[in-house]
ROMAR-883515 format. One record per residue (C-alpha): residue in three letters; x, y, z. Coordinates in pm, 1 decimal. Example, Ala and Ser with C-alpha at 12.3 -4.5 7.8 and 13.67 -1.06 7.14 Angstrom:
REM residues 2
- code, u, v, w
- Ala, 1230.0, -450.0, 780.0
- Ser, 1367.0, -106.0, 714.0
***
This chain:
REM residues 431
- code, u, v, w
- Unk, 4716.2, -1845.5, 9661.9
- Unk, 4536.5, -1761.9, 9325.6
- Unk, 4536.1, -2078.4, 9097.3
- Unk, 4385.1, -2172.4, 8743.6
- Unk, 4494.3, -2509.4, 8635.5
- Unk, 4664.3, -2472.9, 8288.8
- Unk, 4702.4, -2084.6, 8317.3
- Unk, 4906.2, -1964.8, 8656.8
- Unk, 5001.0, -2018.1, 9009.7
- Unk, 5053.9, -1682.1, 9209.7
- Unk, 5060.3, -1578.7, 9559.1
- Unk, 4740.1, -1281.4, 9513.3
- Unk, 4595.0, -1159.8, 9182.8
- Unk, 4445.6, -873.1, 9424.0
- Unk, 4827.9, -730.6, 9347.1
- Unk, 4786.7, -740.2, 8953.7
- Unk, 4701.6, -333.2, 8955.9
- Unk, 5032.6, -242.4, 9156.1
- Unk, 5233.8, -507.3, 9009.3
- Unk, 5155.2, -301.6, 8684.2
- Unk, 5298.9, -11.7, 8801.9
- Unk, 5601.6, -148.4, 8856.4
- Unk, 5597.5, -270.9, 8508.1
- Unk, 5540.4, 56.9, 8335.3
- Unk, 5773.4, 221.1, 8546.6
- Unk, 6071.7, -40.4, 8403.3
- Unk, 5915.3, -8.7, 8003.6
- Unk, 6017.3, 368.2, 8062.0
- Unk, 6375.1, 276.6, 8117.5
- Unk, 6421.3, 9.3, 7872.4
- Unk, 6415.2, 173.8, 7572.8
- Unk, 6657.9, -98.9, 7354.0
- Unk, 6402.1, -364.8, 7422.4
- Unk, 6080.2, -136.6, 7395.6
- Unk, 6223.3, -47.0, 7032.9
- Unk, 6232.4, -420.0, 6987.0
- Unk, 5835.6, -455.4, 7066.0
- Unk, 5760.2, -186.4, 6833.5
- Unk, 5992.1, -368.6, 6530.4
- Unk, 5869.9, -680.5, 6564.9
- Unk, 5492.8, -673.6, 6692.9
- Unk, 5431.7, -577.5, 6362.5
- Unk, 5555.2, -919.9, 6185.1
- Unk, 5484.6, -1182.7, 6482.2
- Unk, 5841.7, -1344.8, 6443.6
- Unk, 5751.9, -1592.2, 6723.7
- Unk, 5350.0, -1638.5, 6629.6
- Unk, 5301.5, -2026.8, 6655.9
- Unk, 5616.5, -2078.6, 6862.7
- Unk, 5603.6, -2182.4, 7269.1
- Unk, 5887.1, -1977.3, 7453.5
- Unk, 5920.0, -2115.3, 7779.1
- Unk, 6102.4, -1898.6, 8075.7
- Unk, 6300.2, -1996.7, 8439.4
- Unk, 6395.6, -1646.1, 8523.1
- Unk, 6392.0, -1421.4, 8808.9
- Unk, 6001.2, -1266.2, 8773.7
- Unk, 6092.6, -887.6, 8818.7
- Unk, 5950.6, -567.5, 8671.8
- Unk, 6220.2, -641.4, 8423.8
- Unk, 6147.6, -964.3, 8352.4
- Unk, 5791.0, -877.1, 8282.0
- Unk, 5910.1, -636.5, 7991.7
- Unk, 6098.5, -915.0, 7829.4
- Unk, 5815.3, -1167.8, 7874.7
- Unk, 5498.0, -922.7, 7733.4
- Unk, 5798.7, -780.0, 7441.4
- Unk, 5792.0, -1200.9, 7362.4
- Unk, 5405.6, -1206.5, 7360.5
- Unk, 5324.9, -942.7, 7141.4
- Unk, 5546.7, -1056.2, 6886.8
- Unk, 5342.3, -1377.1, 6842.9
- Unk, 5490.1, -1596.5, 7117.9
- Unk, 5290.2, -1791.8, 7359.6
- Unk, 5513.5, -1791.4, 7699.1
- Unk, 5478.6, -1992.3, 7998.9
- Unk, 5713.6, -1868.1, 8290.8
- Unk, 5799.1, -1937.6, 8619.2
- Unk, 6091.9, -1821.9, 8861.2
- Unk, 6413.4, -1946.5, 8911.0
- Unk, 6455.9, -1857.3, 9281.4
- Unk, 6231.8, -1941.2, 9597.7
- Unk, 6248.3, -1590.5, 9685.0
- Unk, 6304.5, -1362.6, 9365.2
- Unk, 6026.4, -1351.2, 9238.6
- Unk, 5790.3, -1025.4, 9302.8
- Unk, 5430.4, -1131.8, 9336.5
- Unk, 5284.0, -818.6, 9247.8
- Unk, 5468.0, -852.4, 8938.8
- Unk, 5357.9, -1215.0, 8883.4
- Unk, 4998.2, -1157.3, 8937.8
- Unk, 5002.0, -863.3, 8674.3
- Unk, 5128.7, -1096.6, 8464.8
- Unk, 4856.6, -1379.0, 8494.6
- Unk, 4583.3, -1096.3, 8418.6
- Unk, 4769.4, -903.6, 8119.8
- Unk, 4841.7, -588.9, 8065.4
- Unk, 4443.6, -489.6, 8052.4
- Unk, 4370.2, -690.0, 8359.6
- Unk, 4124.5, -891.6, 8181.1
- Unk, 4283.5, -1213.5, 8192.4
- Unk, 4479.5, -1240.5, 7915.6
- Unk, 4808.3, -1251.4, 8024.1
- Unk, 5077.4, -1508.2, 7971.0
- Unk, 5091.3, -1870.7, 8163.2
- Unk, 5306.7, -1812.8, 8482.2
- Unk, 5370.3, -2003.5, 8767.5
- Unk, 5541.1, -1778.1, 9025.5
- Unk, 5556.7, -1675.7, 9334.7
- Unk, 5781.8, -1563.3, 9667.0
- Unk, 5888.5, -1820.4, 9977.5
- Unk, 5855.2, -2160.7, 9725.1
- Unk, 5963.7, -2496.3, 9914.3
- Unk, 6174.8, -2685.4, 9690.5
- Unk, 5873.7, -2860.1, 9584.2
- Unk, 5763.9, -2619.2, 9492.5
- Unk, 5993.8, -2486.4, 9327.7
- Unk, 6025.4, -2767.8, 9027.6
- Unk, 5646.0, -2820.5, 9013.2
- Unk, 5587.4, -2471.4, 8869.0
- Unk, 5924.6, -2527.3, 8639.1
- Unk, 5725.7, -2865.0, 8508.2
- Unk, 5408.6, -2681.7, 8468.7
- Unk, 5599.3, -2499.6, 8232.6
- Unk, 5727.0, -2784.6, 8051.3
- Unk, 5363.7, -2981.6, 8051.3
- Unk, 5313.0, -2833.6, 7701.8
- Unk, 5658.7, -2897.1, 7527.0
- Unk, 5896.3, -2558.4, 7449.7
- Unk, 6030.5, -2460.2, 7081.9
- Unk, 6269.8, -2276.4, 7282.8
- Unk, 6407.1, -2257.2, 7672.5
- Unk, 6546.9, -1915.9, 7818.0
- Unk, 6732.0, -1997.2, 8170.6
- Unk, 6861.9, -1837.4, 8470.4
- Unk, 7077.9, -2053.1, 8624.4
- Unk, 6991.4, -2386.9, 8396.2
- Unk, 6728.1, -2517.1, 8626.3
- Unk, 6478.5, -2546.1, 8319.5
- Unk, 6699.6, -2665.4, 8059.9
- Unk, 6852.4, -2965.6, 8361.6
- Unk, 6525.6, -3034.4, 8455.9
- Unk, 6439.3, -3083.5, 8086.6
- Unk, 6715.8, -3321.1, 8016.5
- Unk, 6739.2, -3507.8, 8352.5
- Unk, 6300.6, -3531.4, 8375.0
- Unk, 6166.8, -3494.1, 8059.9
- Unk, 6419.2, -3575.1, 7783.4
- Unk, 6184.2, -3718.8, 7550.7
- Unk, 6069.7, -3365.3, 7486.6
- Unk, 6449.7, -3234.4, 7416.2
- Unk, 6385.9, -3378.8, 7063.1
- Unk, 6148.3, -3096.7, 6972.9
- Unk, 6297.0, -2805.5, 7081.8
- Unk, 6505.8, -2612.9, 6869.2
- Unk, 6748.4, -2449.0, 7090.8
- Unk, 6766.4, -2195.7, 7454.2
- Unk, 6942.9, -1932.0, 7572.0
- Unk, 7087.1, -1914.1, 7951.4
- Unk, 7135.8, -1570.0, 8107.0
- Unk, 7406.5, -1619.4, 8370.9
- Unk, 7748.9, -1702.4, 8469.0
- Unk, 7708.7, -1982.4, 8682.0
- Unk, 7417.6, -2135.0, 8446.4
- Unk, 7670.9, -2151.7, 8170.3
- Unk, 7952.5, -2284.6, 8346.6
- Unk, 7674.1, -2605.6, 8416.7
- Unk, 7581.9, -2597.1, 8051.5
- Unk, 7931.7, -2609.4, 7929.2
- Unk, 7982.8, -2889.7, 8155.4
- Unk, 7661.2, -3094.8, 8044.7
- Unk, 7791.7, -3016.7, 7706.8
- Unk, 8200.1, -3150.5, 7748.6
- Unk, 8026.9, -3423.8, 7886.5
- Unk, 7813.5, -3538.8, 7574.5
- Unk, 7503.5, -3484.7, 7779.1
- Unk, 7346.7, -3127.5, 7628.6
- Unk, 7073.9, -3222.3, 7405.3
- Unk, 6991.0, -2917.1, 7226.9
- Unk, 7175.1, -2603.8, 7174.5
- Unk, 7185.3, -2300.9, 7383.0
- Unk, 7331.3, -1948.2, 7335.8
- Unk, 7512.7, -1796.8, 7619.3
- Unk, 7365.5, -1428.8, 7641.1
- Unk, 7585.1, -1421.2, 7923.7
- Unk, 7875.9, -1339.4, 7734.6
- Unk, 7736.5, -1153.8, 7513.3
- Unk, 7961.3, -786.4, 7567.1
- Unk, 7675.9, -619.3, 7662.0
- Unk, 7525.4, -822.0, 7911.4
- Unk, 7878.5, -960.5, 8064.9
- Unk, 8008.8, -640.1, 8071.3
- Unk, 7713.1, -356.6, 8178.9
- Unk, 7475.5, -646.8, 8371.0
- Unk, 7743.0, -820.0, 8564.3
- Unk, 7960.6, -548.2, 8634.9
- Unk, 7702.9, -252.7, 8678.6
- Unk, 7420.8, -427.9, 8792.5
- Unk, 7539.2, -642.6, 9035.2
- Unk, 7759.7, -404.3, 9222.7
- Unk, 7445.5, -138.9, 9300.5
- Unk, 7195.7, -430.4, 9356.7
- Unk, 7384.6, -570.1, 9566.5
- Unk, 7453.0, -282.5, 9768.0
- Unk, 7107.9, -200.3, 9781.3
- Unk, 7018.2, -569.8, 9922.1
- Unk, 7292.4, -470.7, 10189.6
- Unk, 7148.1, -161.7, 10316.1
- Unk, 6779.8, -252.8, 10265.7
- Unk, 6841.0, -572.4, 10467.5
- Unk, 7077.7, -401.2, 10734.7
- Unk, 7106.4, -66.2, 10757.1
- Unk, 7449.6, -42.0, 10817.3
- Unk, 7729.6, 257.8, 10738.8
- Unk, 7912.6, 142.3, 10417.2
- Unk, 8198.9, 411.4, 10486.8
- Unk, 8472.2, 254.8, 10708.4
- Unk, 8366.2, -86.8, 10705.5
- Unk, 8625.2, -327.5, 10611.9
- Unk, 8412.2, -479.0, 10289.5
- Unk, 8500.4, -848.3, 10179.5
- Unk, 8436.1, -939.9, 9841.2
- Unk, 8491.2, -1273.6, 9784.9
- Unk, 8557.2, -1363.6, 9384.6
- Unk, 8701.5, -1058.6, 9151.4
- Unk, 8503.3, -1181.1, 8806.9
- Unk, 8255.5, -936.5, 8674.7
- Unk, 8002.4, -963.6, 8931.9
- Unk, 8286.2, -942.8, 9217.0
- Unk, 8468.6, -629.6, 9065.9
- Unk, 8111.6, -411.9, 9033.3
- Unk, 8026.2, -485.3, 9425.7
- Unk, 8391.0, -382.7, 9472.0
- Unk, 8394.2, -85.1, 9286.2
- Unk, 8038.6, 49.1, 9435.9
- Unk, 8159.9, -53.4, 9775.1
- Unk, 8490.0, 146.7, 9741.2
- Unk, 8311.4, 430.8, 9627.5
- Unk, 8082.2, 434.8, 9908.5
- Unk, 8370.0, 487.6, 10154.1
- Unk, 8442.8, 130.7, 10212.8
- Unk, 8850.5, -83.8, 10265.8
- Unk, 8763.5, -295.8, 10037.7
- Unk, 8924.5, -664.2, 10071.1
- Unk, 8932.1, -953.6, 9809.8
- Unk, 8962.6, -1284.1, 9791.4
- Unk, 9042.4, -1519.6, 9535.4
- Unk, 9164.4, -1874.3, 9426.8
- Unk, 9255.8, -1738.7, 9029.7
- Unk, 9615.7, -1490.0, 9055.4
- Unk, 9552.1, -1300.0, 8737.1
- Unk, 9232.2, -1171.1, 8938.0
- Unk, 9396.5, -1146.4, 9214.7
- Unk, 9618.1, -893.2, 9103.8
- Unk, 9328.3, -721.1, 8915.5
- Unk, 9232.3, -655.3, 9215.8
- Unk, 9546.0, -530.2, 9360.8
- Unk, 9606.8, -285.7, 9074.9
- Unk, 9248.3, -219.4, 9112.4
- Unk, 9326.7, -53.1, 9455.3
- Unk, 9189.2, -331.2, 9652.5
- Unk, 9330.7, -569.6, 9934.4
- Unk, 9349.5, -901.1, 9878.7
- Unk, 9405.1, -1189.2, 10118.5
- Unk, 9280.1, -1553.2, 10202.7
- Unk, 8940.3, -1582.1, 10321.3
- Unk, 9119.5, -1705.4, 10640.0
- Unk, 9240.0, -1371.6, 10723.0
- Unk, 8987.8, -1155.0, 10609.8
- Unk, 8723.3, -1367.0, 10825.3
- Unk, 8880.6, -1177.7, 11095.9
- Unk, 8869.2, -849.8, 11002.8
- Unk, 8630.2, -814.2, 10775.0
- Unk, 8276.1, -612.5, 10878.3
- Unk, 8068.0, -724.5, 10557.2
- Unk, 8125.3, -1004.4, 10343.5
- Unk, 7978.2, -1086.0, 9998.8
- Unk, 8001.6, -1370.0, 9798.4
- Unk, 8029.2, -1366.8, 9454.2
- Unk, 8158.7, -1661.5, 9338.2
- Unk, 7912.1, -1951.2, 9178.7
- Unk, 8130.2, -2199.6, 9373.6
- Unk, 8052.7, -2363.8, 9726.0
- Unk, 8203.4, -2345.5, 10061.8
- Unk, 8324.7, -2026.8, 9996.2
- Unk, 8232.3, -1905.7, 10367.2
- Unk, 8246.3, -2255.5, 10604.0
- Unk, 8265.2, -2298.8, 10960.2
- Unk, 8597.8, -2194.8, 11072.1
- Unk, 8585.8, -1846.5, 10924.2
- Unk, 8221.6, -1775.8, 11095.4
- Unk, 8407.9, -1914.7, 11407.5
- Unk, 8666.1, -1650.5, 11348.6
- Unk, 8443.6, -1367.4, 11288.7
- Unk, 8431.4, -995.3, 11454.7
- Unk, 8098.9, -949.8, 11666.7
- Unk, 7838.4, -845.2, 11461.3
- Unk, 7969.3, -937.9, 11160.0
- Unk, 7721.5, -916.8, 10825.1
- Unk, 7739.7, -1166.8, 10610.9
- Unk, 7536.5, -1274.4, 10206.0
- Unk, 7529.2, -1411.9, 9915.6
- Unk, 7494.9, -1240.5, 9585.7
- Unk, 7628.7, -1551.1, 9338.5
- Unk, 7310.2, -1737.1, 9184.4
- Unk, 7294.4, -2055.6, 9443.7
- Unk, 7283.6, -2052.5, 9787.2
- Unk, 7566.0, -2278.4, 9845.6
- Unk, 7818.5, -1995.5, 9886.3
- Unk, 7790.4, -1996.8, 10214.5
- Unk, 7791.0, -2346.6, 10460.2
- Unk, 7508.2, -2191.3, 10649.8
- Unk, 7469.5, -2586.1, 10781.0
- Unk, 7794.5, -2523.2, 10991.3
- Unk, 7731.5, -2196.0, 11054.3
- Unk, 7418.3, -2369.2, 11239.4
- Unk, 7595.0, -2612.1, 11427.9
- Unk, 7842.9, -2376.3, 11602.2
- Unk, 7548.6, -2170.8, 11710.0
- Unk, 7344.1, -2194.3, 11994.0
- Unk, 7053.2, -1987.2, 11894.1
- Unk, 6933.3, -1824.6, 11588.3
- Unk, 6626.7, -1547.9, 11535.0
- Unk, 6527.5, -1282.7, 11263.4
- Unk, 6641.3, -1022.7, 11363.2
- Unk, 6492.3, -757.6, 11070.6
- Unk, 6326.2, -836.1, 10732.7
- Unk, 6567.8, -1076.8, 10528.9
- Unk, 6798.4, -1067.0, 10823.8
- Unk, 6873.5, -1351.7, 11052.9
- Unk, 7083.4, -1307.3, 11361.3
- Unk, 7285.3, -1649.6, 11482.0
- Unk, 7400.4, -1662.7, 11831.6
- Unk, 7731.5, -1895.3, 11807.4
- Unk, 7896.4, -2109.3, 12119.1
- Unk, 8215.2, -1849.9, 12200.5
- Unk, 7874.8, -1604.3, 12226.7
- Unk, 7947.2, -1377.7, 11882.7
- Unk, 7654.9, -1281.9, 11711.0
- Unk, 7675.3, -1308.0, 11311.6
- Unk, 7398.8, -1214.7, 11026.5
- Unk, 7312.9, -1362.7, 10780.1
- Unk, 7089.7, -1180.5, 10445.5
- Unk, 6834.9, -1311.8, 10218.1
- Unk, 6914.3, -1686.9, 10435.2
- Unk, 7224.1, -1692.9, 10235.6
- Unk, 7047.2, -1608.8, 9902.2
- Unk, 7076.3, -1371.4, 9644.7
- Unk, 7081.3, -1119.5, 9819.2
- Unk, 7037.4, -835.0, 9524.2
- Unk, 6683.1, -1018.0, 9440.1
- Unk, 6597.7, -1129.8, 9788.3
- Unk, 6661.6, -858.8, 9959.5
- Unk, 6618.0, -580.3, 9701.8
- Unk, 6472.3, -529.3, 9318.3
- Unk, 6737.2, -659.4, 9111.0
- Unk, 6944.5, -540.5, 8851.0
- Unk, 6836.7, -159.0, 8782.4
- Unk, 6573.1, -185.7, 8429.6
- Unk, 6845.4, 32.5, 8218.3
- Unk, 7111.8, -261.0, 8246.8
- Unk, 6892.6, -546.3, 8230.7
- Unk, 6734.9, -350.3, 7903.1
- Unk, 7079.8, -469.1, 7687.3
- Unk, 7042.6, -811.1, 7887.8
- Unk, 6668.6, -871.2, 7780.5
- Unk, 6746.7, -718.8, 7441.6
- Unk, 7024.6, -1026.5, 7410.8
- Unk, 6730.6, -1281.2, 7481.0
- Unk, 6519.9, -1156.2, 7257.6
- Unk, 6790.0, -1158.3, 6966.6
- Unk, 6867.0, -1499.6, 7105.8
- Unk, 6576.8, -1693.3, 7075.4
- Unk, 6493.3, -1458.1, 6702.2
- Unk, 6820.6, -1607.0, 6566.3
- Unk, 6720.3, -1953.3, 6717.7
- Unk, 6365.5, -1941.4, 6532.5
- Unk, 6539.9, -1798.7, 6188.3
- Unk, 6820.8, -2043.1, 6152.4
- Unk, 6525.3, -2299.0, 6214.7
- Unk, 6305.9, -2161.3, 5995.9
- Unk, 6630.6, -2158.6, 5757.3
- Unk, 6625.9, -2524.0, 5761.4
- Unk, 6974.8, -2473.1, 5957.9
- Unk, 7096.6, -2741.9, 6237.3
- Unk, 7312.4, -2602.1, 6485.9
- Unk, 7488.4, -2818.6, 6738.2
- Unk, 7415.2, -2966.8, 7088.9
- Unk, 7673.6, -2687.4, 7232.5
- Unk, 7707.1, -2386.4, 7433.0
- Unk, 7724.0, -2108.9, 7129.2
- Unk, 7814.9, -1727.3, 7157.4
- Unk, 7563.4, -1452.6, 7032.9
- Unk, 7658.0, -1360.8, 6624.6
- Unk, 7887.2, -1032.0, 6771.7
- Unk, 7678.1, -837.1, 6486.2
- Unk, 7402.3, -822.9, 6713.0
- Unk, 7578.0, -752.5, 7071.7
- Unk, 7747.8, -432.1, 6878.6
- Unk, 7395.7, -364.5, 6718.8
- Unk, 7224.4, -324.9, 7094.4
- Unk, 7501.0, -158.7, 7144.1
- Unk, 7441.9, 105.3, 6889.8
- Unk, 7063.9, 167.5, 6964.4
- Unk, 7149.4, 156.3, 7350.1
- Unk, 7384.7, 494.1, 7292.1
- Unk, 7125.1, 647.9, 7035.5
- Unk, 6871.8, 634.6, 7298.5
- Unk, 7102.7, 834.2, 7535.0
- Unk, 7152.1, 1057.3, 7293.2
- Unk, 7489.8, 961.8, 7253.1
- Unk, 7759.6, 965.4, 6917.1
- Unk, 8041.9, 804.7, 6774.7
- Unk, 8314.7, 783.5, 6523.6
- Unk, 8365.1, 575.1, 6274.4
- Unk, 8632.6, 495.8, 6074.5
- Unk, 8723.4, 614.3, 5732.1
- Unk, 8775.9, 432.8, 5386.7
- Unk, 9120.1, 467.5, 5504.3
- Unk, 9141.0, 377.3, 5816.5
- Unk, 8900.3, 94.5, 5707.4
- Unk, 9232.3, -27.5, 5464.2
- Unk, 9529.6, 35.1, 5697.9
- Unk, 9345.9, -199.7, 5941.3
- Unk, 9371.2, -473.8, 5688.7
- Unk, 9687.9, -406.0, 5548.0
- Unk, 9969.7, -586.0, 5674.2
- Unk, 10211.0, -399.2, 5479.3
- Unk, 10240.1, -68.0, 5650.6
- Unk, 10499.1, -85.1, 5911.4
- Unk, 10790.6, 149.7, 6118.5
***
């Protein structure tokens, strides 16, 4: 382990020149947020602003974090998953872009103990944020539940997933959120491209990389038929597999029938399901008496942000033994003598098992962020208060990414004339 006190916390700086690779490689497919370096490294937006980060620490990631530093920020980062983060990545971080040393303040690396965990998310914190950017909500909650005398002075965050703005909302209805934060979750094209497009081949590709397995003919469980749920669905289909959901809300339930897709309780497809996949952001999805009920062999993960999807504590006590079996691939004996595995120890399995989101999807993402925490530092600059809330991003600047996203794929469209313009105001016009 590679420490300076006050600077970073990573697993082997002797990875820095590989981890740059990686980094380079994902600048040349995120061309929305490279255009966004090039804009704004000019003018410094962020210069004498703190932007502090609890995000996965991917290739990805990295573009986001240097885009923030050489428009003036100074960032201090760690992950927001024990075993997400890619320590090549993290020590090319630490030592900049030169290698000399000058890279941002990051404390990050794979395998973390809770501990662990939340004492790189406080280094983070040490020197107070202007503004938070979350995965998940770990940062901000840990801000408000360890340190909320330091909520005071920062002006707002942004949170990049599903499940981290379901908790926000909550802190929020309850009177407990103490600054704002934007939801660059639901921005369009993060929600929509990210969740959908992202999720479905990362996922697949923590499936295969962890097991192996022939997609075609498996009977494929997808539990959950949201965003993240449909794109595993769809990529799982169109590798050859019967693809069977289940869900607790009926309008996505019958998505997912019209979709083309079975859907049952998880009590049935337990039994006949081959691979199962979690993408919920709710607990207990897969307990006790549906591992009890599986098919020999059965493959089972995670690819919602907690690992609490699946009760891997019962799961444990109606085994008798338990081994890793392959790389991110544990193999648990139970009493009636079926063997089930588990991926990624019931964690994402997309991050833990895999790379993540591909770079041309997480561009938009990133792109959001940036235009997040930009429109955070202007309205403050501005003089303008928003409030304590969950917020949406201004919709002028998801269609704007938008935009530049099909320019650089070389890509056209309409739009609409004077009067078409009129007739979609006029209320007039009718039969």
């Amino acid at each position: 382990m590679d420490h300076k006190e006050g600077r970073y916390k990573v697993a082997d700086l002797g990875l820095a020149a590989a981890g740059r690779k990686r980094i380079e490689w994902a600048e040349s497919r995120m061309p929305v947020l490279m255009r966004l370096r090039e804009e704004y490294s000019r003018t410094k937006p962020f210069a004498g602003y703190k932007i502090t980060g609890c995000l996965h620490v991917t290739k990805e990631t990295a573009v986001l974090i240097e885009t923030l530093k050489a428009c003036g920020a100074e960032v201090a980062w760690s992950g927001c998953n024990p075993l997400s983060t890619n320590d090549e990545v993290s020590a090319a971080l630490a030592l900049g872009p030169n290698g000399d040393g000058d890279g941002v303040e990051i404390y990050a690396w794979y395998g973390q103990d809770t501990e662990a965990f939340y004492w790189c998310i406080d280094r983070t914190i040490d020197k107070t944020p202007d503004t938070t950017l979350d995965d998940g909500a770990d940062l901000i909650f840990r801000v408000h539940s360890q340190f909320p005398e330091k909520a005071d002075d920062i002006i707002g965050g942004s949170e990049e997933t599903t499940t981290g703005v379901h908790r926000l909302r909550a802190m929020a209805d309850d009177g407990k959120l103490l600054y704002p934060v934007y939801a660059v979750n639901d921005a369009e094209t993060k929600w929509d491209f990210d969740n959908v497009y992202g999720t479905g081949q990362s996922t697949l590709d923590g499936v295969l990389r962890a097991s192996s397995v022939l997609i075609a003919g498996k009977n494929f469980v997808v539990a959950g038929y949201g965003h993240c749920g449909r794109g595993v669905a769809m990529r799982a289909k169109g590798m050859g597999a019967n693809v069977i959901i289940t869900e607790v809300k009926p309008t996505a339930a019958l998505k997912a029938t019209l979709d083309g897709m079975r859907v049952m309780t998880m009590e049935e497809a337990a039994k006949v399901g081959d691979i199962f996949v979690t993408a919920t952001g709710m607990k207990d999805i897969i307990r006790g008496e549906h591992f009890v009920s599986m098919k020999e062999g059965a493959i089972v993960c995670n690819t919602g942000h907690y690992d609490v999807e699946l009760n891997l504590q019962e799961l444990a006590e109606a085994s008798k033994d338990t081994r890793m079996i392959r790389e991110d691939n544990r193999e648990y004996t139970l009493d009636n003598g079926k063997r089930i595995y588990v991926l990624a120890d019931g964690r994402l399995v997309n991050l833990a098992a895999a790379e993540g989101h591909p770079s041309e999807v997480m561009d938009m993402s990133f792109a959001n962020q940036f235009q997040a925490h930009l429109n955070l530092i202007q309205r403050h600059e501005a003089g303008e208060t928003l409030p304590n809330t969950v917020l949406d991003l201004p919709e002028e600047l998801d269609q704007q990414i938008a935009r530049v996203k099909l320019e650089t794929m070389g890509l056209e469209i309409d739009t609409l004339t004077e009067e078409q313009v009129a007739y979609a105001t006029d209320y007039s016009a009718g039969t």
